[in-house]
C-alpha positions as CSV (number, residue, x, y, z in Angstrom):
1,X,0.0,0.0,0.0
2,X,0.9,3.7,-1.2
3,X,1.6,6.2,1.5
4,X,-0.6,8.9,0.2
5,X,-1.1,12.7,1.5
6,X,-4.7,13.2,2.7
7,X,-6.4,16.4,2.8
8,X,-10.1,17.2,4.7
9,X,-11.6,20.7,3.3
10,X,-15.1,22.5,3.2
11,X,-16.2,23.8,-0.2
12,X,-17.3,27.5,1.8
13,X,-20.5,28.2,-1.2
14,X,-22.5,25.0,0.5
15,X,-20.5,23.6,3.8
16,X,-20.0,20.3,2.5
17,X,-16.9,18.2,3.6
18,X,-14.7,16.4,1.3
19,X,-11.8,14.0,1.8
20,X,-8.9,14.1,-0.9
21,X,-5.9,12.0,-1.1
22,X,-2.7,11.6,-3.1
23,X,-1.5,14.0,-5.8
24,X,-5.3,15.5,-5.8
25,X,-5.2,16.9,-2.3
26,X,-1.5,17.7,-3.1
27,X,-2.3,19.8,-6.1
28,X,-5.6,21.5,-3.8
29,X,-2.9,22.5,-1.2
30,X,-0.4,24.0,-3.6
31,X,-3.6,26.0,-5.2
32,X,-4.8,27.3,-2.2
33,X,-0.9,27.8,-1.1
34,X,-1.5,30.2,-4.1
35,X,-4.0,31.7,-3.9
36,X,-5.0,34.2,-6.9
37,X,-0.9,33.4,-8.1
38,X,-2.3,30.4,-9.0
39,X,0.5,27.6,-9.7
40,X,1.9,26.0,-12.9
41,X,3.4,22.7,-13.6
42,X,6.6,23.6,-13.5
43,X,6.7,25.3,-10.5
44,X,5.8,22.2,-8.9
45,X,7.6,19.8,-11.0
46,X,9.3,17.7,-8.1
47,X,5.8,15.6,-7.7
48,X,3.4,17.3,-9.8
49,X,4.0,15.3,-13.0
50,X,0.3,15.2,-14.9
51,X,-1.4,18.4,-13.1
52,X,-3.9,18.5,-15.5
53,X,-4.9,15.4,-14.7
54,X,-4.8,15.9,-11.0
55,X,-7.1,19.3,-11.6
56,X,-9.2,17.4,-13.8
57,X,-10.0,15.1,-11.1
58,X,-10.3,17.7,-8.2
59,X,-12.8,19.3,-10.8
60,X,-14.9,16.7,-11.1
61,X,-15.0,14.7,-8.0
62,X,-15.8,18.3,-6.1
63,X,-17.5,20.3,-8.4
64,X,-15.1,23.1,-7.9
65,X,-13.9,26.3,-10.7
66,X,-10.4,25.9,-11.2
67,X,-9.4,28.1,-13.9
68,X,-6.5,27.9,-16.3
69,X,-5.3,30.3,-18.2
70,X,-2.1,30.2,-21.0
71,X,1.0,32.0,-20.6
72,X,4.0,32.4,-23.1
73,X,7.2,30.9,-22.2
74,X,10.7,30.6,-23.6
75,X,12.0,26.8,-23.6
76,X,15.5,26.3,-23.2
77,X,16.1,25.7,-26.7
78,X,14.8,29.2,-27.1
79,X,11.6,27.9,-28.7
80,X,9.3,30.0,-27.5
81,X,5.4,28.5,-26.2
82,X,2.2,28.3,-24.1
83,X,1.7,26.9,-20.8
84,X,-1.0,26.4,-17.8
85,X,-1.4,28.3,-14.6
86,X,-4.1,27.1,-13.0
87,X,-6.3,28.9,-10.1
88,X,-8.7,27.8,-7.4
89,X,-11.6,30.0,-7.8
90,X,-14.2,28.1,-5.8
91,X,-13.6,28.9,-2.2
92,X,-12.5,26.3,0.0
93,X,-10.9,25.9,3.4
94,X,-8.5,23.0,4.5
95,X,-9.4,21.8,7.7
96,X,-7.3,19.0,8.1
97,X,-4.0,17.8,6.2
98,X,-1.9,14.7,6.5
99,X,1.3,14.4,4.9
100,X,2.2,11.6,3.0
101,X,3.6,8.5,5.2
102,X,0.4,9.5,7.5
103,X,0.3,10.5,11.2
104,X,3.6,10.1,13.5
């Protein structure tokens, strides 16, 4: 068995309570970390390998807004490009967060 982070938060529009775990709750950390910064995959490259994927899921398993919008970047080949930076917009709050390995 995985050891997987774990994250408990409220989605603030309605009060429900949600349970996340792995690179989901992960990736809903680092957005709220954010705030309206947002985050890109890059800036989190050291475990945040598919973020679109792990947005995609936070999206729909709790029906929250996270936005993306593109941004030019120069690769290091000098080709120039577009990439993501994503933004929580629904408003949630963490209420508890486990790191991965769980509790001491």
């Amino acid at each position: 068995m995985k050891n997987r982070s774990a994250l408990r938060f409220k989605r603030l529009s309605d009060g429900e309570v949600f349970n996340a775990e792995g690179r989901v709750a992960q990736t809903l950390t680092a957005l709220v970390d954010a705030g309206q910064r947002g985050v890109t995959a890059l800036e989190i490259s050291t475990w945040a390998l598919r973020l679109s994927d792990y947005v995609f899921k936070a999206k729909r398993r709790f029906d929250l807004d996270i936005e993306m919008t593109l941004e030019p970047h120069v690769g290091g080949d000098g080709n120039q490009g577009l990439h993501g930076r994503y933004r929580l917009v629904t408003p949630i709050q963490i209420i508890k967060t486990e790191p991965a390995g769980g509790a001491p």
